[in-house]
C-alpha positions as CSV (number, residue, x, y, z in Angstrom):
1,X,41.8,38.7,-123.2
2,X,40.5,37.4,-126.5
3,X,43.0,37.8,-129.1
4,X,41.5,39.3,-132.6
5,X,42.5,38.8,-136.1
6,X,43.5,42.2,-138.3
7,X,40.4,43.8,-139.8
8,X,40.4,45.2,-143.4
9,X,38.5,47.9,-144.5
10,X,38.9,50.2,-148.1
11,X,37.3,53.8,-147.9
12,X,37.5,54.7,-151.7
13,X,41.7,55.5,-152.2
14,X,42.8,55.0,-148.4
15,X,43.2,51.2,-146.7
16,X,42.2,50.8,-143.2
17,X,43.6,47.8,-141.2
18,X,42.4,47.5,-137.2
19,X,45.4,46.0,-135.3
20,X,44.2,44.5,-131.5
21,X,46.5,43.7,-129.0
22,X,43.6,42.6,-126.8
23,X,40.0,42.4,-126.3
24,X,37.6,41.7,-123.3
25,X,35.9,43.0,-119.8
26,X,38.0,46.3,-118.5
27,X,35.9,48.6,-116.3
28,X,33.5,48.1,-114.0
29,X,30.6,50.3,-116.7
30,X,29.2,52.6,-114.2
31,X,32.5,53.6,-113.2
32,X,33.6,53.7,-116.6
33,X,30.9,56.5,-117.6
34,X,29.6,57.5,-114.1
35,X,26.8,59.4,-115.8
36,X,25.2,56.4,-117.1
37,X,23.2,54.1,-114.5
38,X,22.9,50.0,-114.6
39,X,19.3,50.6,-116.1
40,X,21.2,52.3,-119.0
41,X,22.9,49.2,-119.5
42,X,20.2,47.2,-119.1
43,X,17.9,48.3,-120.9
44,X,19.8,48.5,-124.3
45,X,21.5,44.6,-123.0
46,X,19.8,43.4,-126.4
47,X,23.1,45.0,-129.0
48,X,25.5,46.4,-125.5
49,X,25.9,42.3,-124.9
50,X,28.4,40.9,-126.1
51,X,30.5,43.1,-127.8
52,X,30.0,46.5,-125.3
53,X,29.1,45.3,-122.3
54,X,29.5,41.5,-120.1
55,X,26.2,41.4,-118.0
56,X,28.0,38.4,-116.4
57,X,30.5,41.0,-115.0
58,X,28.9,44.1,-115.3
59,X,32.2,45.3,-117.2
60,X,32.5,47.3,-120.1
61,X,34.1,45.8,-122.8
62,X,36.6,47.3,-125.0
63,X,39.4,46.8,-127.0
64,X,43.0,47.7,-127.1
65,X,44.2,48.5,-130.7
66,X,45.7,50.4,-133.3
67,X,44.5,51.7,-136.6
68,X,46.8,51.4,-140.0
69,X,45.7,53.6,-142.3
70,X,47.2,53.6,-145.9
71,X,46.8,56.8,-147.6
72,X,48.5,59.2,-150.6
73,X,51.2,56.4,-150.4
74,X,52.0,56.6,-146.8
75,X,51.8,54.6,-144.1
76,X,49.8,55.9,-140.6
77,X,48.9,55.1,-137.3
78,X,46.7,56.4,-135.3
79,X,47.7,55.9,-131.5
80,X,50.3,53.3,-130.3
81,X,48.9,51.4,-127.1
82,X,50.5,50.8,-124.0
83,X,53.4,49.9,-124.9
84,X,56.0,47.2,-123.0
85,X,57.4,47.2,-119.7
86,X,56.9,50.8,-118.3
87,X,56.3,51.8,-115.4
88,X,52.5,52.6,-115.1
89,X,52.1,52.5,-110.7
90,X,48.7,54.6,-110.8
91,X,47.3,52.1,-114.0
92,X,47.5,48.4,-112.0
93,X,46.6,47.2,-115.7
94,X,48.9,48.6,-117.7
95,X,51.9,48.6,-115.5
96,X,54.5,46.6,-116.7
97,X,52.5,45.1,-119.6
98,X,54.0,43.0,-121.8
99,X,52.8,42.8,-125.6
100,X,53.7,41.9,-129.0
101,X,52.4,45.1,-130.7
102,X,55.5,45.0,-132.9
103,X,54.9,41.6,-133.9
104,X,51.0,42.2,-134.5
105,X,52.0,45.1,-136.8
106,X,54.4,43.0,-138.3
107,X,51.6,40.2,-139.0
108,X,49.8,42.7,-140.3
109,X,52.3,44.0,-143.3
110,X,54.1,46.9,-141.6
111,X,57.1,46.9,-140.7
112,X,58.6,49.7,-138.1
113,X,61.0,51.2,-141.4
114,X,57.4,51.2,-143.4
115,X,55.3,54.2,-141.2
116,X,55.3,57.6,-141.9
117,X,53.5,59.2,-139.3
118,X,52.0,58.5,-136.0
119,X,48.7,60.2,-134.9
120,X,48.4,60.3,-131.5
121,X,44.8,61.7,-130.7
122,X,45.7,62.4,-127.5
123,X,48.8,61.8,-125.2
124,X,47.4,59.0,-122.5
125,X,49.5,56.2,-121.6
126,X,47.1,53.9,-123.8
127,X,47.5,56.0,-126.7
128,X,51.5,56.8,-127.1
129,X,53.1,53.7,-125.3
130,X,54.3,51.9,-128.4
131,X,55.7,56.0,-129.8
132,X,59.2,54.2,-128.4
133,X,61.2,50.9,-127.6
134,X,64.0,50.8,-125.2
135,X,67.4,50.5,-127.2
136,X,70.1,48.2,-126.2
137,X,71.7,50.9,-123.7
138,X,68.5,51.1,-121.9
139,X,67.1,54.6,-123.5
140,X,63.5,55.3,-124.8
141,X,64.0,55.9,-128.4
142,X,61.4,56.5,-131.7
143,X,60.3,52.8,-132.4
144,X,59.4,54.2,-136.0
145,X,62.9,55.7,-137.3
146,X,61.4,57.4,-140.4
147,X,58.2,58.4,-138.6
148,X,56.5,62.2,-138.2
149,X,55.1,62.1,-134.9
150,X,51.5,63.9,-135.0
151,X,51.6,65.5,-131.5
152,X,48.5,68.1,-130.0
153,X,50.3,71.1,-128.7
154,X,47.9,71.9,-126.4
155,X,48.9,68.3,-124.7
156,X,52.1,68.7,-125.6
157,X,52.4,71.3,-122.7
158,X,49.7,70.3,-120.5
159,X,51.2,66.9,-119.7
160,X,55.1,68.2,-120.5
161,X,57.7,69.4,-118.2
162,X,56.1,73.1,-118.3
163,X,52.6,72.2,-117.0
164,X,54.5,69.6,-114.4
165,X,53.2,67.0,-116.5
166,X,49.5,67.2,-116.1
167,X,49.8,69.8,-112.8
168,X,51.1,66.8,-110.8
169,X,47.1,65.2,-110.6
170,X,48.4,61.4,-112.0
171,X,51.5,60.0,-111.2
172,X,52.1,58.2,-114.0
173,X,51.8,61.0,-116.5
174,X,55.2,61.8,-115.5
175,X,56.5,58.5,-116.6
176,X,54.4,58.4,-119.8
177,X,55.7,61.8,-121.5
178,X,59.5,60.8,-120.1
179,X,59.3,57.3,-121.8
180,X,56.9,58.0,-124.6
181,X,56.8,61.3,-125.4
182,X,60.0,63.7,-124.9
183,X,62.4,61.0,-126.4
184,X,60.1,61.7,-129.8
185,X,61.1,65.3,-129.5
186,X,64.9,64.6,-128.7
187,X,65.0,62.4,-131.7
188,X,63.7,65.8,-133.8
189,X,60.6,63.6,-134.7
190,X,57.5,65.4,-133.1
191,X,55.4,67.8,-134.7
192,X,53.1,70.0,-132.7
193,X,49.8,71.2,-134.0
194,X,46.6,73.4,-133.3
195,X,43.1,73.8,-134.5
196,X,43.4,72.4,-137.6
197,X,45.9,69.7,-139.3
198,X,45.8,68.4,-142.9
199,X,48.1,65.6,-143.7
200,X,47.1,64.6,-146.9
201,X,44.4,64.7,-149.4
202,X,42.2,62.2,-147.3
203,X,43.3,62.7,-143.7
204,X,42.9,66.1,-141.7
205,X,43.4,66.0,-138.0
206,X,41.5,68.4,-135.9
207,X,40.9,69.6,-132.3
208,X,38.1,68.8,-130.1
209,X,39.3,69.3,-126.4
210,X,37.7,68.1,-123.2
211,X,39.2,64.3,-122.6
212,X,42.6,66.3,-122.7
213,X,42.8,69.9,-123.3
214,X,44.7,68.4,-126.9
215,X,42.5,65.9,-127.7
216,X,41.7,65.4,-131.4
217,X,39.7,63.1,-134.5
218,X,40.9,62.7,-137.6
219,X,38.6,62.7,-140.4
220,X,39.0,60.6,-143.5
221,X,37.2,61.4,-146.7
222,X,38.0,59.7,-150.5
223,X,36.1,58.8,-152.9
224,X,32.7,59.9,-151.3
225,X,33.2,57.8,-148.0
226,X,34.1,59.2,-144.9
227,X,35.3,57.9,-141.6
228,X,36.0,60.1,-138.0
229,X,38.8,58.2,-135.5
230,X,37.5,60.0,-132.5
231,X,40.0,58.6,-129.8
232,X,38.5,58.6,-126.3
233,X,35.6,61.0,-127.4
234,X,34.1,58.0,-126.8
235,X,34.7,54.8,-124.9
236,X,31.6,53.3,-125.0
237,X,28.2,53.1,-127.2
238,X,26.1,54.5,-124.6
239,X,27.8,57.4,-125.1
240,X,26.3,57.9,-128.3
241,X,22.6,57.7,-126.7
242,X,23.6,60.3,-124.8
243,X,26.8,62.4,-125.5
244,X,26.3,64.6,-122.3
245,X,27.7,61.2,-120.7
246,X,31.7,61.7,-119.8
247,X,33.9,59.1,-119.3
248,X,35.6,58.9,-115.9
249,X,39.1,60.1,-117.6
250,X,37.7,63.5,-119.3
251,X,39.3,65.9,-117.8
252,X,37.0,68.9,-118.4
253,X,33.5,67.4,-118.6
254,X,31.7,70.4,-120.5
255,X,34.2,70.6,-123.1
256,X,34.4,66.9,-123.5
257,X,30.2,66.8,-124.2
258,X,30.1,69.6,-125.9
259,X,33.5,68.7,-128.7
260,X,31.4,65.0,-128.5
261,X,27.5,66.4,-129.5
262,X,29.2,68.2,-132.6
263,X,31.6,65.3,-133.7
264,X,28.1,63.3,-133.9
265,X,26.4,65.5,-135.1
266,X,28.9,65.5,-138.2
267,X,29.0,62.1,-138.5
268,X,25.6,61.5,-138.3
269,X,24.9,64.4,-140.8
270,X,27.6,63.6,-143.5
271,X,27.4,59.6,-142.5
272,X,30.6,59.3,-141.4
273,X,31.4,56.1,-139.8
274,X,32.7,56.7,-136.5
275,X,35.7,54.9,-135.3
276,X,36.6,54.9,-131.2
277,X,39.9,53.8,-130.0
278,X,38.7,51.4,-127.3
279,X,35.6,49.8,-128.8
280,X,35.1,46.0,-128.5
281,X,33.3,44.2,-132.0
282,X,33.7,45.6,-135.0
283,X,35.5,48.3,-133.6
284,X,33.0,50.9,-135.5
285,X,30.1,52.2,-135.5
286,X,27.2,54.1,-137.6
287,X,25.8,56.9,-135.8
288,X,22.2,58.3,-137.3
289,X,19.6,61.1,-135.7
290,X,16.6,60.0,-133.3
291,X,15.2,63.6,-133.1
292,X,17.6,65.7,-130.7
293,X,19.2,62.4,-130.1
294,X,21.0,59.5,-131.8
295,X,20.7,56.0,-132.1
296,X,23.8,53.4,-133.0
297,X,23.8,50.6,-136.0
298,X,25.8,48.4,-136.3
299,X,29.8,49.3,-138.1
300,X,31.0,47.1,-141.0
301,X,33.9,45.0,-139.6
């Protein structure tokens, strides 16, 4: 995959740094979001090529990465990747991956003493992997010692022990809360939340349900710019064009649309630039009305 350097960005008192751990053709697209077909991709080849889509391949491309924001004089991430050396059987691409997200965040300024909290928008393996290391006896423990841990609660219990970790439908969501998740809560690190979330003056984290039943953005506003991290709300642009498209990991498609039209409609409204977890490029984008739909421009890097 095509290694990327950190990206800086300043949204009037809070610091944005985008941290990739890897970058390139994933998916197969029409597998990716079923509900879109190869004329989608096609016809819109002009701005999906090269950064969304490989015609070569017919893959959608996306990123791997973390966001570092620097806010109120804390340090935050939002979502941690994969993570190194789990076991992932039911995710051929993540099992057993080996990375250098420590390093890259090291690179990049932070050191794992330096964060404050960790946002996890929702609690897939892609999202939470690097919430732990494995210590020198072997245990999962917090990789971020002085960290909050930003947890949904509706998540919490869907993929935890009481809901059989996610009713028993992937294997490997088993492994991912074990290793990822419920040594943050031994530790005393994990907050749950609901609804609503502020953490500071800039950053408030709130629900929209439907990729997971806790699935969340976090909106950023200071000094009269705004930005929405929207997770896997969306996983690709053509998404955008038509947010009634689902990605093929959205668990409850209706919810997932609807939680999607009114996120862009927000952002689109208050021009909010909307930041995806997985999206290859600049990682951003601007989202603006086309009558009852929306059209994409291009994201500052």
């Amino acid at each position: 995959m095509e290694r990327e350097s950190t990206q800086r960005m300043v949204f009037g008192d809070v610091e944005v740094l985008r941290v990739v751990e890897w970058q390139g053709p994933f998916a197969p697209a029409g597998e990716l979001v079923p509900g879109a077909g190869a004329e989608t991709w096609e016809e819109n080849a002009d701005w999906l090529a090269p950064d969304h889509w490989d015609p070569a391949t017919g893959r959608a491309v996306m990123a791997l990465q973390t966001w570092v924001l620097r806010s109120a004089g804390r340090t935050v991430l939002v979502d941690t990747g994969v993570g190194d050396g789990r076991e992932r059987p039911g995710s051929p691409q993540f099992h057993h991956w080996r990375g250098d997200f420590p390093g890259l965040l090291e690179r990049a300024g932070v050191r794992p003493e330096d964060v404050d909290v960790v946002v996890n928008t929702h609690l897939h393996a892609d999202h939470v992997g690097w919430n732990t290391r494995a210590a020198d006896d072997g245990e999962w423990v917090p990789a971020f010692p002085r960290a909050q841990y930003l947890l949904p609660a509706a998540d919490d219990a869907h993929f935890g022990p009481g809901n059989a970790y996610g009713g028993g439908l992937r294997v490997d969501d088993r492994y991912v809360y074990e290793d990822s998740v419920a040594p943050v809560h031994r530790a005393g690190q994990a907050v749950l939340w609901d609804g609503v979330h502020r953490i500071d003056e800039h950053l408030t984290l709130e629900s929209a349900p439907g990729h997971t039943p806790g699935s969340a953005v976090l909106r950023l506003a200071s000094g009269g710019e705004r930005a929405v991290f929207v997770g896997d709300l969306l996983h690709s642009p053509v998404q955008i064009l038509d947010p009634a498209r689902n990605s093929c990991f959205c668990l409850d498609a209706g919810q997932a649309a609807a939680s999607r039209r009114r996120v862009l409609e927000r952002a689109a409204d208050e021009r909010e630039l909307v930041v995806p977890a997985h999206f290859g490029g600049t990682g951003v984008a601007e989202v603006r009305r086309e009558g009852g739909a929306f059209t994409v421009t291009a994201g500052r890097p």
